[in-house]
N, C-alpha and C positions, 0 to 999 in steps of 0.2 A: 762317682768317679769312674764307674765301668763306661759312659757315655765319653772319658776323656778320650780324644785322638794326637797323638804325639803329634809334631809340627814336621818331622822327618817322614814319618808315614803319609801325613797326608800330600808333601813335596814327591815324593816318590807314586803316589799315586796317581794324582797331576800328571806328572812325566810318562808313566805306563799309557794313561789315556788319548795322551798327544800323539805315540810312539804309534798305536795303532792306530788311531785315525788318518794318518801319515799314507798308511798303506791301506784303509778305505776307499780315501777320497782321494780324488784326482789333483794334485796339483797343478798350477802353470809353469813351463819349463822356465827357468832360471832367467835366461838372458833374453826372452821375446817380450817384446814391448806389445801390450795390446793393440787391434787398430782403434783408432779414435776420430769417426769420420769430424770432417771441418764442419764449421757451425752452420755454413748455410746450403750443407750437401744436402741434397733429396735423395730417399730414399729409392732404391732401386730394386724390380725384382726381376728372378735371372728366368725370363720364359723361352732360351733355346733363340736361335736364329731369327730376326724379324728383317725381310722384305722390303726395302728402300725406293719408294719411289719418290723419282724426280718433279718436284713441282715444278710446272709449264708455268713459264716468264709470261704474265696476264699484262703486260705492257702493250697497249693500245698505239697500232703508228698512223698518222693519218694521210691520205693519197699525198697531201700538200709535201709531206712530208720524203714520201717515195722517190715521187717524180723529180723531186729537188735532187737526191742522191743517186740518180740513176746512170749520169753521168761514171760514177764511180765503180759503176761495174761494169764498163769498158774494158779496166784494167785486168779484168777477170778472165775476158771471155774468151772462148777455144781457138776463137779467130782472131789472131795475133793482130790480122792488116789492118790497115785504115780505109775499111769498104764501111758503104751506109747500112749502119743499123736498122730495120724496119721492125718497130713494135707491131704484133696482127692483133694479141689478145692481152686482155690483164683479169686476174682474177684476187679477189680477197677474200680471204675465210676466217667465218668467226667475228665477226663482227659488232661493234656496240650499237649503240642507238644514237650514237652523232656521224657514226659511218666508216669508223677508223675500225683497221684490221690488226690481228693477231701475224698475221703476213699476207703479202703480195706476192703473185707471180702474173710477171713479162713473158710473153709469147713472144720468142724474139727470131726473125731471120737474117745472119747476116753471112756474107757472101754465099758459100755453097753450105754453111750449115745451119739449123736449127738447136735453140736452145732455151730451156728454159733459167730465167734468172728468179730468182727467192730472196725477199728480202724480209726479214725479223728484226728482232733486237741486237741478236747476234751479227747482222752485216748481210752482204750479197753471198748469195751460194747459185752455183752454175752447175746445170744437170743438160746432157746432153742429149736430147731428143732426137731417135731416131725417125719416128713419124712424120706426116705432113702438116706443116702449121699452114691452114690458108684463113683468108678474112685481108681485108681491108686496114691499110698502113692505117695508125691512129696517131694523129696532131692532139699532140698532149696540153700543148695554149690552148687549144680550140672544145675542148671537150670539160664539161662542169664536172666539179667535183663530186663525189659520193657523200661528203658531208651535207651540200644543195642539196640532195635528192633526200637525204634522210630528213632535211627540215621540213618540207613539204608536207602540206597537211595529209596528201593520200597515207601516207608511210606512220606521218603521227597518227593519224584516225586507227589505223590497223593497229598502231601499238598500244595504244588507250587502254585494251583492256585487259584489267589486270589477272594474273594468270602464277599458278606457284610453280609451274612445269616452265624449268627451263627453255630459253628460247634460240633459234640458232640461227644466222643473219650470215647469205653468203650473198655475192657479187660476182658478176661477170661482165666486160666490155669486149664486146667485139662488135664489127661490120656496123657502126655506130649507133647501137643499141645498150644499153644498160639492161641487163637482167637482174632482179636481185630476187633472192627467196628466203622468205621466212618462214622456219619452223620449227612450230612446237607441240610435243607429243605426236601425235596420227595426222595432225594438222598442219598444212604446209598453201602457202600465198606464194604466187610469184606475180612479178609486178613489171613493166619495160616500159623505161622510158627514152627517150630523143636525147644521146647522149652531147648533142649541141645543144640544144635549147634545155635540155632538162623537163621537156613535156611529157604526157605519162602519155603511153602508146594503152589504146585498150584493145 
């Protein structure tokens, strides 16, 4: 009988234990609802401010392509009147292996100013050049594309060999020569072709 515990003492002891643990342990405040991320959040962790770069629009345009909308930046240019446009040079940077650019620029003169026109994905952009643009007017009918010149075995034979070092393909037209250059790492090709016929100048 000395082992019996009355049913009120052990209720009251119960209760003393609660009491204190109460003021142990930390509760959660009353009215705040836990968060409960959504079922298909990823997890995230907080490492302070990160650095946002813009990825460059890798959308390839091709000259065919240019030369059709050039017309349209006309409407752009610093020279209001209706004087002759003379193209001198065109340039493309960045280029694939079928010959289309990341952009183009027009070497352009018309009336008494110089300017250069830019065209991308984003449209024509007009920068006004104070310099002297000289070279020879260029007949946009009369001159082969940079896609002809990339098909050409000189251009495929050089590109043949496979390589994990990025490669970098620019273009120049002026005074009716095709320049292009290829290069990669410490190593760089340049190539000129007869921007009529598309024959390769050695």
């Amino acid at each position: 009988m000395h082992g019996y515990l009355p049913p009120v003492f052990i209720i009251a002891l119960l209760m003393t234990i609660s009491l204190f643990s109460g003021c142990v342990f930390p509760s959660a405040p009353v009215n705040q609802t836990p968060e409960i991320p959504p079922v298909n959040a990823t997890p995230t962790i907080d490492i302070g401010l990160v650095p946002v770069e813009r990825t460059p629009d890798q959308t390839y345009i091709s000259f065919a392509e240019v030369k059709e909308n050039l017309v349209q930046s006309e409407l752009l240019s610093l020279d209001i009147f209706p004087k002759p446009t003379r193209v001198l040079f065109i340039q493309g940077g960045n280029l694939d292996r079928s010959g289309n650019a990341l952009h183009w620029v027009f070497g352009v003169h018309k009336g008494d100013i110089n300017e250069l026109r830019v065209y991308d994905r984003s449209g024509w952009s007009i920068i006004p050049w104070n310099g002297a643009i000289s070279g020879e007017d260029i007949d946009l009918d009369r001159v082969v594309s940079p896609r002809d010149l990339f098909n050409q075995s000189t251009i495929q034979n050089l590109e043949s060999t496979s390589s994990a070092i990025p490669v970098q393909r620019d273009i120049e037209l002026k005074n009716g020569i095709y320049t292009i250059a290829i290069t990669s790492g410490s190593t760089s090709q340049v190539l000129m072709f007869n921007a009529t016929t598309g024959a390769a100048i050695e």
